[in-house]
C-alpha positions in Angstrom: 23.8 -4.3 5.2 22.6 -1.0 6.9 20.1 1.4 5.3 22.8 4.2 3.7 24.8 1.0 1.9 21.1 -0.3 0.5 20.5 2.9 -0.6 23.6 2.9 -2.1 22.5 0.1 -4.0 19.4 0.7 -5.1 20.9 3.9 -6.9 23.5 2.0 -8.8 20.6 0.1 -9.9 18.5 3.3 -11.2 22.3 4.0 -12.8 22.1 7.0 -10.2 25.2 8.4 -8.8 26.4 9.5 -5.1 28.6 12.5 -5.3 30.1 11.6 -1.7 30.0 9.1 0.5 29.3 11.4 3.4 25.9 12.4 1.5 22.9 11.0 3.3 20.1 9.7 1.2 16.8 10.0 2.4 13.4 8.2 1.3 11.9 10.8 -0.7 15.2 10.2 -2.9 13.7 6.9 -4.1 10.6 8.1 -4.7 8.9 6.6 -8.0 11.5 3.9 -7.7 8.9 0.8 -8.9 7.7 2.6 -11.9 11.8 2.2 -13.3 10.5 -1.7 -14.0 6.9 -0.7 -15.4 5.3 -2.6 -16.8 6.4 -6.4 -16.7 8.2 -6.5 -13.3 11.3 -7.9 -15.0 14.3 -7.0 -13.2 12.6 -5.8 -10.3 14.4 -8.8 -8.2 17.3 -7.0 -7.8 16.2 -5.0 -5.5 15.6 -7.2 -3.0 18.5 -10.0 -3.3 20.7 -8.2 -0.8 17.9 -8.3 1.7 18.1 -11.8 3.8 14.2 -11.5 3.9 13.7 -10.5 0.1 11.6 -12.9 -0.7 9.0 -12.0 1.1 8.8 -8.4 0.0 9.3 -9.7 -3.7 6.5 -11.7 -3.5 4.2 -9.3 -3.0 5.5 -6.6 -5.4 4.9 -8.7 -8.3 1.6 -8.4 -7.8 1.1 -4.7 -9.1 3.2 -5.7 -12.0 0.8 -8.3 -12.7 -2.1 -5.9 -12.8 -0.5 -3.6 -15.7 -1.7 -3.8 -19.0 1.0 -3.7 -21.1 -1.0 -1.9 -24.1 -0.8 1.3 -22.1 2.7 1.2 -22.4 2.8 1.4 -26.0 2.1 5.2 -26.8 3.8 8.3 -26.1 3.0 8.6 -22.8 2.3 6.8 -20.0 0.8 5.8 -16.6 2.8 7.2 -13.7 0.8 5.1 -11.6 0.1 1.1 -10.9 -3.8 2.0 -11.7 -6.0 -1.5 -11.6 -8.8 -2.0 -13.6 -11.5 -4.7 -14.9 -14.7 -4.3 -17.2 -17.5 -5.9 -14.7 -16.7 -6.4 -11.4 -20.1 -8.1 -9.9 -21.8 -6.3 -6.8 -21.6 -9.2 -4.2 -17.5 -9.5 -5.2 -17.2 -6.0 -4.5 -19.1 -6.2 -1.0 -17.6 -9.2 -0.1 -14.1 -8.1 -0.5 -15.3 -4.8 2.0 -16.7 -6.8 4.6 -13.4 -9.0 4.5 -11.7 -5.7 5.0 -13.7 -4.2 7.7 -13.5 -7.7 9.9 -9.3 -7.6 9.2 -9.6 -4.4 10.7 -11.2 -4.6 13.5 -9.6 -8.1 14.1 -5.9 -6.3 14.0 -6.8 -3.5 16.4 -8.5 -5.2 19.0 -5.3 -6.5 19.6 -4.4 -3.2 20.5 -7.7 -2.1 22.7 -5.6 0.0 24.9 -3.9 2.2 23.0 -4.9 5.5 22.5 -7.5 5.6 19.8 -7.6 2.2 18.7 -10.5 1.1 21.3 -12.7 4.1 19.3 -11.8 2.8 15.9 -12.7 -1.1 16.8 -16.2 0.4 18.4 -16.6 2.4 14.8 -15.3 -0.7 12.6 -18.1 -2.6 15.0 -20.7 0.0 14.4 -20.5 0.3 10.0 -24.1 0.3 9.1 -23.5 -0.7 5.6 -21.4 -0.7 2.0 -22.3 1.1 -0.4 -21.2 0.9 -3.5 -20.7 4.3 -5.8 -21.0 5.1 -9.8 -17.8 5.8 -11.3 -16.1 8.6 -10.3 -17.6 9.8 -6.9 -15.4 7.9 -4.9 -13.6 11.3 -4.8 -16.3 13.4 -3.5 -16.4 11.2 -0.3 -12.7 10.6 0.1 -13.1 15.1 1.4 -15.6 13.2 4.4 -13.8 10.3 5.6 -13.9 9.6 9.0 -10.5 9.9 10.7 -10.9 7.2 13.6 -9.8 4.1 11.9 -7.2 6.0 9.8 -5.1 7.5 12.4 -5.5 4.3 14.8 -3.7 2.5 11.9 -1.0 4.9 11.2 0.0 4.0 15.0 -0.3 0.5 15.2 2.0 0.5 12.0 4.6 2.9 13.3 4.8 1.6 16.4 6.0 -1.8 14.4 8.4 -0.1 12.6 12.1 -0.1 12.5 13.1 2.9 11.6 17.3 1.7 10.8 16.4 -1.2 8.9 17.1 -1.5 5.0 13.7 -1.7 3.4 12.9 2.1 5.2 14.8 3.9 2.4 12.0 2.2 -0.2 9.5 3.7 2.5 8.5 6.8 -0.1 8.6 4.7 -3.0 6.2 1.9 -1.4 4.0 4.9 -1.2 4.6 6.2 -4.9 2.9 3.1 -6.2 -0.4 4.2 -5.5 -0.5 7.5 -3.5 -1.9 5.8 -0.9 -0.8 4.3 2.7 -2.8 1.5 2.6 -1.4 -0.3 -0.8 2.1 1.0 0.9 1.1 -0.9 4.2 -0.2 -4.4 2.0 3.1 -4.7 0.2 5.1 -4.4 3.4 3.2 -6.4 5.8 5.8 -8.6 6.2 8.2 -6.1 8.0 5.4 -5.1 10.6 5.3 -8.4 12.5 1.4 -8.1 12.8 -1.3 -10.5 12.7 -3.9 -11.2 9.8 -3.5 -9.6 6.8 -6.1 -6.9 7.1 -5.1 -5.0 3.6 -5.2 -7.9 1.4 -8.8 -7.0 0.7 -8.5 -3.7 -0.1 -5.4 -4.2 -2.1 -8.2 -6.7 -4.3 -10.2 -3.9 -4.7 -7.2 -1.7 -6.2 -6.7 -4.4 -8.3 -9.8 -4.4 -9.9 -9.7 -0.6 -10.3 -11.6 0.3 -7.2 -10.9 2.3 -3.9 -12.9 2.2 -0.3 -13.4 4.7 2.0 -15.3 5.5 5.3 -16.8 8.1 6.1 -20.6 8.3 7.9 -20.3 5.3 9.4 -20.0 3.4 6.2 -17.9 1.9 4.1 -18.3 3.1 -0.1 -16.3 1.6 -2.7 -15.6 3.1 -5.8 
């Protein structure tokens, strides 16, 4: 099945229709395409069956079914987002998660050493003098100071391990509409990068419990 027939597919599932054939869809089409099975997960199979590797990708999208509360669901309105949360998360869970995070890291792009960039994000992973953990809502404050090294070395080493023509690129956009954020987009399609480790699971533990971790000033804060 190529990409255009998948998305095809996908949109007869949303009960979307295709004026032509000759249309093109393109990711951004699909975007907000997860939050159609909010919030049990229950049919959300379907979208991977025709995929001879579906499995693996189902796998890990049940997970940010499972952290839904259903209760918020029952009102007039809403979450637009898969938003974790948990009542008392204890310090050293929350610090051992980031130091899990920050060895995945550095442990994936070593492998890459000589590529542009990713030699200066191992040195800066290597150098983190610390986490530190936030009060509720700051996180945002130091999201405006990140430091870009580690970020942009990343968003290489995962394009570079891309195929651009296979199916599961049309859910690209709507991988990324879970969360707003490339890193939860990265976790649930880990499998399509061929990569070592699994240097987002951490982070995407974090998430789960309603937290977020960023570095900036050669530390890492959680949120």
């Amino acid at each position: 099945m190529d990409k255009q027939t998948y998305a095809r597919y996908l949109l007869n599932l949303m009960d979307e229709e295709v004026d032509s054939d000759e249309v093109v869809i393109e990711e951004d089409t699909l975007y907000g395409y997860f939050q159609m099975y909010m919030p049990s997960g229950k049919g959300v199979e379907a979208t991977f069956e025709p995929l001879g590797d579906g499995e693996a990708y189902l796998h890990r999208i049940v997970r940010i079914y499972e952290m839904l509360d259903p209760e918020d669901f029952g009102g007039e309105t809403v979450p637009g987002y898969f938003n974790g949360k948990a009542d008392e998360v204890p310090e050293d869970v929350l610090k051992g998660y980031g130091e899990q995070h920050i060895k995945g890291l550095k442990q994936l792009l070593d492998e890459f050493a000589e590529w542009d960039g990713a030699a200066e994000a191992t040195e800066y992973l290597a150098g983190i003098e610390g986490i530190q953990l936030l009060p509720r809502g700051e996180i945002d404050s130091v999201r405006e100071s990140c430091d870009p090294d580690v970020y942009e070395a990343l968003f290489e080493v995962v394009h570079e391990h891309k195929n651009y023509d296979e199916p599961i690129e049309i859910l690209d956009e709507a991988y990324y509409s879970i969360a707003c954020d490339y890193w939860i987009s990265y976790y649930l399609q880990w499998h399509r990068y061929g990569l070592k480790g699994d240097p987002f699971a951490p982070y995407f533990e974090l998430y789960r419990l309603g937290y977020s971790a960023i570095f900036s000033q050669r530390k890492l804060y959680i949120g």
